[in-house]
BADREN-471013 format. One record per atom (N, C-alpha, C, O): residue in one letter; x, z, y. Coordinates in steps of 0.2 Angstrom, whole numbers, plus 5000, padded with zeros to 4 digits. Atoms other than C-alpha are relative to their C-alpha. Layout:
BEGIN
aXZY/...
***
This chain:
BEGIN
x500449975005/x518346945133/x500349984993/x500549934992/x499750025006/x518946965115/x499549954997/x498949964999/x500350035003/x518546835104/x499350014995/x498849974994/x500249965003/x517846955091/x499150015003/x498649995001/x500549984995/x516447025106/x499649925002/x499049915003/x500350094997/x516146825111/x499649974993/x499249924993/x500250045007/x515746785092/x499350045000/x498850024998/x500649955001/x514446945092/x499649985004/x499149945001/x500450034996/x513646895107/x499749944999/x499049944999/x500150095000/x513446705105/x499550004992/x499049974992/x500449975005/x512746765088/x499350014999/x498849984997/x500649955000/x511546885091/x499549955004/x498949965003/x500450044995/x510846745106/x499949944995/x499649894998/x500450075002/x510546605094/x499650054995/x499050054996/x500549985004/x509846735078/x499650015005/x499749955007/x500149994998/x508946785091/x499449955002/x498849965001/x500450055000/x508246615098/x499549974994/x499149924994/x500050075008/x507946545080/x499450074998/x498950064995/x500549955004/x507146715076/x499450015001/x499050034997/x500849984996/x505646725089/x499349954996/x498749954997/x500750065000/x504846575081/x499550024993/x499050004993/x500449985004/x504146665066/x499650054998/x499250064994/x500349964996/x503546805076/x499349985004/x498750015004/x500350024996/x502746705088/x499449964997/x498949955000/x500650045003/x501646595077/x499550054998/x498950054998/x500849955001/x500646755073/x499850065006/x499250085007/x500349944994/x500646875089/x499549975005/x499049995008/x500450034991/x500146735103/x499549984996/x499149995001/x500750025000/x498546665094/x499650064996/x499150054993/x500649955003/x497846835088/x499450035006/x498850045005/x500650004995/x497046865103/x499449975002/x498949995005/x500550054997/x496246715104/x499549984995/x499049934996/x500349995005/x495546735087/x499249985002/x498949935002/x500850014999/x493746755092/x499749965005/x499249975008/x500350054993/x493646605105/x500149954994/x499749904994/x500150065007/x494246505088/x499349994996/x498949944994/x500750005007/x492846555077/x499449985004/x498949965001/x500450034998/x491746505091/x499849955002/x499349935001/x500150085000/x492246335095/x500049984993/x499549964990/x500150055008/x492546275078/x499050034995/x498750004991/x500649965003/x490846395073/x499950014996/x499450004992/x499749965009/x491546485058/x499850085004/x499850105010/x500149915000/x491146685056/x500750045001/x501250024999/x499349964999/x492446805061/x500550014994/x501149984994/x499850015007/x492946835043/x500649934998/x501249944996/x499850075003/x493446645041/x500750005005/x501350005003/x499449994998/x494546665054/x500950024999/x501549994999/x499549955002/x495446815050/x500349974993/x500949984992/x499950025006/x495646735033/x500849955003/x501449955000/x499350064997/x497046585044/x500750055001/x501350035000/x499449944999/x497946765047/x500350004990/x500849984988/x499949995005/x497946805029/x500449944997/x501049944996/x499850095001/x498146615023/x500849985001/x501149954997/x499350024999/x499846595032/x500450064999/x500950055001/x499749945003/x500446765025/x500249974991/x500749984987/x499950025008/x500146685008/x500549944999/x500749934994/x499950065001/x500746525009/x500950025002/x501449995001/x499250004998/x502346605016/x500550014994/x501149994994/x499850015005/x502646665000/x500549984998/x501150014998/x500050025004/x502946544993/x500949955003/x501349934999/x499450034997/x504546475006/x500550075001/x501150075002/x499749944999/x505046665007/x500550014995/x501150014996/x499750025004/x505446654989/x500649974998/x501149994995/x499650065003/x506246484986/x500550005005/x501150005002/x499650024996/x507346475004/x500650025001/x501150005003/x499349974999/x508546615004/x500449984993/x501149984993/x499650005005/x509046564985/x500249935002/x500849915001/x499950065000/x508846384989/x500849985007/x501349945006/x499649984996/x510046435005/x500850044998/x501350065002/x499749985001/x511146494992/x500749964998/x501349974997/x499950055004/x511446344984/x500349945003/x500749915001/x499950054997/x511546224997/x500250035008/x500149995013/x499849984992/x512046315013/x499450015004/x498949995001/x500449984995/x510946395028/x499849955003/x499249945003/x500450054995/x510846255040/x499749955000/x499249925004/x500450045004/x510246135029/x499250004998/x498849954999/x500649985000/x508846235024/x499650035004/x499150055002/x500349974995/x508446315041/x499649935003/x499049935004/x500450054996/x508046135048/x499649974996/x499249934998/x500750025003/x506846095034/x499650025001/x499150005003/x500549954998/x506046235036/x499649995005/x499049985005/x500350024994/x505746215055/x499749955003/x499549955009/x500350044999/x505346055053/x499349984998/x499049935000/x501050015001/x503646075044/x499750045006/x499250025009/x500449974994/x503346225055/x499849955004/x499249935003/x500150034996/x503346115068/x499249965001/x498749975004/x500550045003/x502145975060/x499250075000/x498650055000/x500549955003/x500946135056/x499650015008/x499149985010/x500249994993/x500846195074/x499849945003/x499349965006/x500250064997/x500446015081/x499450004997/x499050005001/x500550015002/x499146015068/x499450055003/x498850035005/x500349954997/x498446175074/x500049985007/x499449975008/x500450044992/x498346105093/x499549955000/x499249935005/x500650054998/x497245965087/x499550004997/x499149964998/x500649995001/x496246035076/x499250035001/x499050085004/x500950004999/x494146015077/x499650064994/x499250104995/x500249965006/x493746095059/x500550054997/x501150064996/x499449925004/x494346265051/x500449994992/x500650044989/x499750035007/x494946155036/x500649985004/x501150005002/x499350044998/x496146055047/x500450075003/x501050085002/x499649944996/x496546225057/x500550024993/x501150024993/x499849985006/x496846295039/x500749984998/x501250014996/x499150035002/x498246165035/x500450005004/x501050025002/x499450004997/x499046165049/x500150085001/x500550095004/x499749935003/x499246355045/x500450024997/x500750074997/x499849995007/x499746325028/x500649975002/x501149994999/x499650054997/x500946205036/x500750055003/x501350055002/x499449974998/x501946325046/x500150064999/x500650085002/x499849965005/x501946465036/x500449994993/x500850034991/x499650015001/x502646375026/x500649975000/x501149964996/x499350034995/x503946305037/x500350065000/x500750084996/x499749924995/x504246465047/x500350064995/x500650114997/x499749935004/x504546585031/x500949994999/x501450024997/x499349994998/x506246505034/x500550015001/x501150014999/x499749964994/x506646605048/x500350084995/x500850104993/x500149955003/x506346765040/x500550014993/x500750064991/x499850005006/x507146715025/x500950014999/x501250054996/x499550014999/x508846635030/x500450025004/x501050025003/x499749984995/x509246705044/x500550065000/x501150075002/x499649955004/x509646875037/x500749994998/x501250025000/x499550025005/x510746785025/x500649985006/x501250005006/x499650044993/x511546705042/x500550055001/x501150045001/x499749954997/x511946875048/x500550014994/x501149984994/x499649965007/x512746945032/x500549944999/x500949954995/x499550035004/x513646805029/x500749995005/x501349985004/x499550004994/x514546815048/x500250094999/x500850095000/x499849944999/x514747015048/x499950054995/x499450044993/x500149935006/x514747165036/x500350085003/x500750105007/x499949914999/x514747375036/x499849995008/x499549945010/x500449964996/x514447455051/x499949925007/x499549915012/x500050054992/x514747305064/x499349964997/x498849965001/x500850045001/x513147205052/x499550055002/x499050035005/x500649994998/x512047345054/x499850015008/x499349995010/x499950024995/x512547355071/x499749945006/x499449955012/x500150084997/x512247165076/x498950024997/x498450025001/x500650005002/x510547205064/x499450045005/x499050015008/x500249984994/x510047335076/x499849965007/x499349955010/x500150054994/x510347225091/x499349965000/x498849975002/x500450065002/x509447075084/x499450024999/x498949984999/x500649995003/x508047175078/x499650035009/x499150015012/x500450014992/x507847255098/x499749935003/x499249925006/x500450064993/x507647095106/x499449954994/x498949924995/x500550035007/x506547025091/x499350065003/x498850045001/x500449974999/x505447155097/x499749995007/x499250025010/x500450034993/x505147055114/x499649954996/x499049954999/x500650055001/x504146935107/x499250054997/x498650045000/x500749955002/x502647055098/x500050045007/x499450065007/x500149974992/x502847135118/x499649955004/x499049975006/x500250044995/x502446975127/x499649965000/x499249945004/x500350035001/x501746875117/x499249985001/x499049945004/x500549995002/x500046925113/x499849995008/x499449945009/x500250034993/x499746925134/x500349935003/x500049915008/x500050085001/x500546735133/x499549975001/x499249945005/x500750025004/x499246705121/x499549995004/x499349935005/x500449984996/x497946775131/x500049985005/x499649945006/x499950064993/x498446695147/x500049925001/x499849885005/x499950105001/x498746515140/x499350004997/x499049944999/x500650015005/x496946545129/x499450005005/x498849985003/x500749994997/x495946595144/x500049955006/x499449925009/x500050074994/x496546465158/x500049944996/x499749894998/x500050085002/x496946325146/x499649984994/x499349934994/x500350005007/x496246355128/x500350004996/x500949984995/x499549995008/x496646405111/x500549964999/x501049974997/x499550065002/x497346235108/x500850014999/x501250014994/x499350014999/x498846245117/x500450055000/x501050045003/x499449965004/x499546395111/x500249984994/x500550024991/x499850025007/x499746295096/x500749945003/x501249935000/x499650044998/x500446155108/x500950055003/x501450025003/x499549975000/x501746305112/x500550024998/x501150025000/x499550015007/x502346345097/x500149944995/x500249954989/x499950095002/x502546165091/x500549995007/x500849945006/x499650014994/x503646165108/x500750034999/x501250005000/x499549985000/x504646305104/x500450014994/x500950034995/x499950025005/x504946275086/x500449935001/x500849924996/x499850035001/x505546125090/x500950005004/x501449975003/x499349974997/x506846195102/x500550044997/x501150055000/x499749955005/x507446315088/x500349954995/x500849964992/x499450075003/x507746135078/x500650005005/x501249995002/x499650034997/x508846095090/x500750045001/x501350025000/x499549944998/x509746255095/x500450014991/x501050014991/x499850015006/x510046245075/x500549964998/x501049974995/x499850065002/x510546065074/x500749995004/x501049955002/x499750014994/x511846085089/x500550044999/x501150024999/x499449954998/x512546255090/x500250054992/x500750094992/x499949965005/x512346335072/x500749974994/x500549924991/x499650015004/x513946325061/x499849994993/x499249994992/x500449985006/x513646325043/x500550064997/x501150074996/x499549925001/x514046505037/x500250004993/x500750044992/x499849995008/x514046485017/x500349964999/x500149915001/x499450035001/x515546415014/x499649974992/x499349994988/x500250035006/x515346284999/x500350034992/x500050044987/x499749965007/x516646364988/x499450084997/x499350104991/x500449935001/x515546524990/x499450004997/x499250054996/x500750054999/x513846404985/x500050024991/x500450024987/x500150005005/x512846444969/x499949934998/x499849895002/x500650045004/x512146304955/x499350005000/x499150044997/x500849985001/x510246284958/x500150004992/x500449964988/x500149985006/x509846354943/x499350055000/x499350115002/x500649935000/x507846434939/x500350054997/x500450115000/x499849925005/x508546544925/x500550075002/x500550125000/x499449944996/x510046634936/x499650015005/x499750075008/x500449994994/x508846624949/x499650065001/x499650115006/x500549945002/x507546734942/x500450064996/x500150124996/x499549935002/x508946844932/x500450035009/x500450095010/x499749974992/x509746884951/x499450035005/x499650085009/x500749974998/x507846924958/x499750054995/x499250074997/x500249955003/x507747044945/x500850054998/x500750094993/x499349984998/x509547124947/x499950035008/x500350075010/x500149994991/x508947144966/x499550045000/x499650105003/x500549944999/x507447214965/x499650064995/x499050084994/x500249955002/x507647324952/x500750045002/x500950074997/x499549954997/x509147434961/x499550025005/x499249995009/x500449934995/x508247574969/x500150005007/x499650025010/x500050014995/x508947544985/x499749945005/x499449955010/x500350054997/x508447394989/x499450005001/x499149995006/x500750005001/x506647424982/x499750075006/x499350075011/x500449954995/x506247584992/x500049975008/x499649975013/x500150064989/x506847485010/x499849974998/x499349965003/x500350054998/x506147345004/x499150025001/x498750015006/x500749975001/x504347435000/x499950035008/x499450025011/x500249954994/x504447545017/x500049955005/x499549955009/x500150044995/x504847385028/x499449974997/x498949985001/x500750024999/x503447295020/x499350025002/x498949985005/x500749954996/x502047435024/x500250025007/x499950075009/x499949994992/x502847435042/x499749935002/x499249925006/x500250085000/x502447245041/x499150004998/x498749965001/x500749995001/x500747285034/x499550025005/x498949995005/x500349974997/x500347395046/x499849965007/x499449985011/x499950064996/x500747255059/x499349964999/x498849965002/x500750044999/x499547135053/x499250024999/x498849985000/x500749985002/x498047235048/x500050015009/x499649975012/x500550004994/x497947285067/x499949935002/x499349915003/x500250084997/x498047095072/x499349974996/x498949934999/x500550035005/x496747065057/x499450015004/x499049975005/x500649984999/x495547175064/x499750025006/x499150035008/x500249974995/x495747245081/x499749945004/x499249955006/x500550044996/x495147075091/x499450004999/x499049995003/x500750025000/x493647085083/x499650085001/x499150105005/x500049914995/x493547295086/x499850015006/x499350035008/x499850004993/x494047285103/x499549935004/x499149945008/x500350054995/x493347115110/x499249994998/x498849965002/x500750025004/x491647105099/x499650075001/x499250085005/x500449924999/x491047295097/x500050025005/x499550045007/x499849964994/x491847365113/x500249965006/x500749975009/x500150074996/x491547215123/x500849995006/x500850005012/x499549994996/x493447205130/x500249935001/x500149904996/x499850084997/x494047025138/x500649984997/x500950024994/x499250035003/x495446925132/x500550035001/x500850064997/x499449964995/x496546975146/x500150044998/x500750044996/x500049965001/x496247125143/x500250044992/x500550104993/x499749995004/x496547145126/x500649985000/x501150024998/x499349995001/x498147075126/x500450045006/x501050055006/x499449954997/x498747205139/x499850064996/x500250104996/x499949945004/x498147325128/x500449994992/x500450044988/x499650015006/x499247245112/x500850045003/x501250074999/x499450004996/x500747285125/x500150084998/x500750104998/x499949955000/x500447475122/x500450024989/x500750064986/x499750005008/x500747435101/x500849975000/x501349994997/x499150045001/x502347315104/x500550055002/x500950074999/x499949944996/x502847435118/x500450044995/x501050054995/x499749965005/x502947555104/x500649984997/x501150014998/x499550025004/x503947465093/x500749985003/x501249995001/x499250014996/x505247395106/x500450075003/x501050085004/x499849924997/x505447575112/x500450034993/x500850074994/x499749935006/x505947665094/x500449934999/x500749934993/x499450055004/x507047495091/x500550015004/x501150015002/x499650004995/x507947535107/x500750074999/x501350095000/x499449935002/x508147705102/x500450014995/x500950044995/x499850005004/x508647685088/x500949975000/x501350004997/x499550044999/x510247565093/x500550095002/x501150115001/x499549934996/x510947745100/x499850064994/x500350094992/x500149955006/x510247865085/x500549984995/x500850034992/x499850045006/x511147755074/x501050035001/x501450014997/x499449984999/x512847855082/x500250054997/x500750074995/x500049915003/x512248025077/x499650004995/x499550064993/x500549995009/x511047995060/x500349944997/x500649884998/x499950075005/x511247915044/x499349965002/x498849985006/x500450045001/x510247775040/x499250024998/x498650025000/x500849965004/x509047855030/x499750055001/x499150065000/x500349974995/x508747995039/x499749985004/x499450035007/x500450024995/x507947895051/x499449954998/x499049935001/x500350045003/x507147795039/x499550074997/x498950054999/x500449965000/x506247965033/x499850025005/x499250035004/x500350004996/x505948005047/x499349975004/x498950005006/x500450044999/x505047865052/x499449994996/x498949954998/x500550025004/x504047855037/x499550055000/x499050054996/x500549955001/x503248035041/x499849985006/x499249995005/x500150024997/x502947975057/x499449934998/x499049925002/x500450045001/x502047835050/x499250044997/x498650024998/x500449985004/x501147945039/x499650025004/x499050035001/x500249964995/x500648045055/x499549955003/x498949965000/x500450064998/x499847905063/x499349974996/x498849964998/x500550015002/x498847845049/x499550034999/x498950015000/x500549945001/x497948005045/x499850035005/x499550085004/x500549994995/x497448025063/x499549965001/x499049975004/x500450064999/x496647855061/x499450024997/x498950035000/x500749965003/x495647925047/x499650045003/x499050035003/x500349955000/x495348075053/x499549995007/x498950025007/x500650034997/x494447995069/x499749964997/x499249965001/x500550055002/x493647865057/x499350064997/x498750074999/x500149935002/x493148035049/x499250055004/x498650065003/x500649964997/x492348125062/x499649965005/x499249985010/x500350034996/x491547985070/x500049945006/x499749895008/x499650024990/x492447945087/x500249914998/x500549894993/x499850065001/x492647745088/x500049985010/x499549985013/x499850024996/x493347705104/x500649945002/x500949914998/x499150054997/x494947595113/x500550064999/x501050044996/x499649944999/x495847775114/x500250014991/x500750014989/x499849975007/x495647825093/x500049954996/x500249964991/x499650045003/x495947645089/x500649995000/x501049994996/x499350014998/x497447605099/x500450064999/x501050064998/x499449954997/x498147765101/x500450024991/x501050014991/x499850015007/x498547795080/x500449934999/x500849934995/x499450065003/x499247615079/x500750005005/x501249975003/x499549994997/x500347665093/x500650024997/x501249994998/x499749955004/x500947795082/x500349964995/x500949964994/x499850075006/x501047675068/x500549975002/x500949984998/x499650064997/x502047545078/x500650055003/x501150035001/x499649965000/x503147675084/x500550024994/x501150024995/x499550015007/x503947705066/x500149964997/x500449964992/x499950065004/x503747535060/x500749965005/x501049925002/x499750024999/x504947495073/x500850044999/x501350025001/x499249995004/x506447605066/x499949974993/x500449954990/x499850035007/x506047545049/x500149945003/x500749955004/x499950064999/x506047375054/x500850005003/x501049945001/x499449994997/x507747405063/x500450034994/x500950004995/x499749965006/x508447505047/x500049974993/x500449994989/x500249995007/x507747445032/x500449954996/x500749954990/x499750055001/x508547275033/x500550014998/x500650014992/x499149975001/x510347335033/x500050024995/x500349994990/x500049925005/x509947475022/x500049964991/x500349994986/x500250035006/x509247345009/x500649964997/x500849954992/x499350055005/x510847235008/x500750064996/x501250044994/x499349955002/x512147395003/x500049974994/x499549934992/x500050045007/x512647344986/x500149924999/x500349904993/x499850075002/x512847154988/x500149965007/x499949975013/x499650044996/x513747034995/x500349924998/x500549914993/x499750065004/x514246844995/x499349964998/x498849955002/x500350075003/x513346724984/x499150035002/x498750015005/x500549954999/x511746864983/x499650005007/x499050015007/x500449984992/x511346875003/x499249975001/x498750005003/x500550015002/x510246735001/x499250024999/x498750025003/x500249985005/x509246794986/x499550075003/x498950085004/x500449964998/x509046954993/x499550005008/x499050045008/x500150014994/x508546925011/x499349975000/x498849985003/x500750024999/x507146805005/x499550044995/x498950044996/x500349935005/x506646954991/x499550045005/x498950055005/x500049954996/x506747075004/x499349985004/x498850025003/x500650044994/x505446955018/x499249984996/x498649974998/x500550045004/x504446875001/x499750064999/x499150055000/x500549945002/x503747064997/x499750025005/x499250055005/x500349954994/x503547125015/x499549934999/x499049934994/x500650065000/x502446955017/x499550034992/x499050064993/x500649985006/x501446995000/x499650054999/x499050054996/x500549944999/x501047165004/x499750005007/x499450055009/x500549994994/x500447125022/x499449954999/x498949955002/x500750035001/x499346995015/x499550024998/x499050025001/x500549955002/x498647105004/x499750065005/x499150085004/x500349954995/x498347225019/x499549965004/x499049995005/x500450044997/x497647075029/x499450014997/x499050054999/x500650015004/x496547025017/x499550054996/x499050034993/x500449915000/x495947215014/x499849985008/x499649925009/x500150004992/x495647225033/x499549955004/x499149975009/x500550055001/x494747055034/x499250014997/x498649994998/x500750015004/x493447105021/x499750115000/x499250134996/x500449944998/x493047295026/x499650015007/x499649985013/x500450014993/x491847355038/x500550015007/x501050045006/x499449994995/x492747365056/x499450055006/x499550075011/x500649974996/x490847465061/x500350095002/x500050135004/x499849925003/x491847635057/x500950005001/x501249955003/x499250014999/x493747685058/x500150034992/x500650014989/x500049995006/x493547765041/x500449964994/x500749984989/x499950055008/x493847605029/x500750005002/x501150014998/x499350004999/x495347575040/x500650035001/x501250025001/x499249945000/x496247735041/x500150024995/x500650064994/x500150015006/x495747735023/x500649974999/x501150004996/x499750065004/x496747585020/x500950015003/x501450015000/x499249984997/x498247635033/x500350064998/x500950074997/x499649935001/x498447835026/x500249984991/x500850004989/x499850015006/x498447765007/x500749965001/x501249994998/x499650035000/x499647635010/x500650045001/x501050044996/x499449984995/x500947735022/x500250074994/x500850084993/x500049925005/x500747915008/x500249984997/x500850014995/x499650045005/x501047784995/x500849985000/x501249994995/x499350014999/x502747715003/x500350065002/x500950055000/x499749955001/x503347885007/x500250054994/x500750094994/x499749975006/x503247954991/x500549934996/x501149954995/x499550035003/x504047804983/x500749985001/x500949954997/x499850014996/x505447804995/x500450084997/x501050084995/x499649945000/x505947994992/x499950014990/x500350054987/x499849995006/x505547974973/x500849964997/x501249974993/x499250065003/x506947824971/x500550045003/x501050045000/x499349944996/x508247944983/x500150044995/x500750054994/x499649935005/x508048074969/x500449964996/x501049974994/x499650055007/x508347944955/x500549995004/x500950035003/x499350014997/x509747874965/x500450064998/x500850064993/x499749924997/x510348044969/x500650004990/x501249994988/x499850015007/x510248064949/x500549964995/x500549984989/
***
């Protein structure tokens, strides 16, 4: 085997282990959401709000870690990160009050936005042109087993053993992703290559980044793929298991038909990507999304609230959110290279996080009695990213 094909491999199999852990802190305890709010004996709301909670807090590591990663090397900054994760998830397994739950959320949101942040940077700093989008693609399929399996995990660890110890789960695997980090990851930013911490280039480079057109329009489109991600998790547990009396179990084999979707258009995608540009499949996708949404309405619209006119629209949804999410990343680094990867990579994950919080935290606080608020909430979002997405193409263009 060439050396070259053994470096890709070997690669793709550690981003890949290191990548699941940021995933999985949100898919496997969604399910279990409405057995929380009952032992701790908080309102559903409160709940939903630990989804929201750890979306904001991620913020704040989203931002600081790819630049801080620029400065001081990736491996450095990957094992602090997952070393609070860690602490957060432990705390989440032995919390009694929705205060302590709360921290140990803040804890590994703040840890975990490492993953998301650095990791990128990881890739970009080992491959470039067609072989990174390439690797991107790979990396972005098998990342789509985790939102596939997880959520029936969850559901299985939550209904034999209890909510707990899906927390004790991820505090498991999180610590195994320290290890696989500490062991087998190289450090990829070469020092000579290493900025100055410096706020003021810091924030001059984050505004150099996301005011090129290219970046901003993938950045906006993957983050309302990511939106569209967590509003169902926000609100379908309590849709589905509370209004339309469906079992744990059970819902999480009905999540398998949204991930499903997503690992399906990532897959195809790895082969489209022979015969379409980038962006053709990124428009694509985004009328596809748009498709989806305004069926949502349109059953909130006339009525219909079932398992069939909730799921079957997010399908649809999860279905173009998985070429965006496969595309957009790539698509967002053209333009920079080197010292920047960083910078942008935590840009790129700090806005997609920003704008799913804000979808959470819309989703949390509308009625869930109707499909109307929520297809409301999915058609403007999804109309809004497609016009801003073909308005910056023309500018580009121009």
């Amino acid at each position: 085997m060439k050396p070259q094909i053994k470096k890709v491999i070997f690669s793709c199999i550690l981003l890949i282990l290191v990548g699941l852990t940021g995933s999985l802190s949100i898919d496997m305890y969604a399910p279990a959401m409405p057995a929380i709010a009952k032992t701790l004996g908080v309102s559903a709301t409160a709940v939903q709000w630990s989804l929201s909670l750890y979306a904001l807090v991620s913020l704040i590591g989203l931002f600081t870690y790819g630049a801080l990663s620029d400065c001081f090397g990736r491996k450095r900054i990957l094992l602090v990160g997952l070393s609070v994760g860690v602490f957060g998830a432990a705390i989440c397994a032995m919390a009694t009050t929705i205060h302590l739950f709360y921290l140990g959320r803040v804890l590994q949101g703040l840890g975990l936005a490492v993953v998301p942040s650095v990791l990128p940077a990881v890739s970009r700093d080992l491959f470039s042109g067609k072989l990174f989008q390439q690797v991107a693609s790979i990396v972005s399929v098998a990342f789509g087993l985790g939102p596939v399996f997880s959520p029936l995990i969850g559901s299985y660890v939550s209904h034999v053993y209890g909510w707990h110890e899906i927390f004790m789960v991820l505090a498991f695997y999180a610590l195994m992703a320290m290890l696989v980090v500490a062991f087998f990851l190289g450090e990829t930013h070469d020092k000579e290559k290493r900025s100055t911490f410096n706020l003021k280039p810091m924030l001059r480079n984050y505004g150099m980044i996301i005011t090129n057109p290219i970046f901003f329009k993938n950045m906006f489109a993957k983050a309302v793929a990511w939106m569209s991600f967590l509003v169902f998790y926000t609100a379908s547990p309590f849709m589905l298991q509370e209004h339309l009396h469906m079992n744990m179990l059970h819902y999480g084999s009905v999540t398998l038909a949204i991930t499903g979707a997503i690992f399906l258009s990532k897959v195809i995608n790895t082969f489209l990507l022979n015969i379409m540009d980038v962006n053709a499949i990124v428009r694509m996708s985004l009328w596809i999304m748009v498709f989806g949404a305004a069926l949502l309405l349109g059953f909130g619209i006339a009525g219909y609230y079932s398992v069939a006119t909730i799921v079957g629209p997010f399908i649809i949804v999860g279905f173009a959110s998985g070429f965006l999410f496969s595309n957009t990343m790539a698509a967002s680094f053209q333009g920079f290279r080197g010292v920047s990867s960083g910078s942008v990579a935590g840009l790129l994950n700090g806005t997609q996080v920003l704008v799913g919080f804000l979808g959470s935290a819309t989703a949390a606080h509308i009625s869930i009695n109707s499909l109307w608020p929520l297809g409301t909430l999915m058609t403007t979002a999804s109309v809004m990213c497609l016009l801003v997405y073909y308005y910056l193409s023309r500018k580009q263009i121009a």
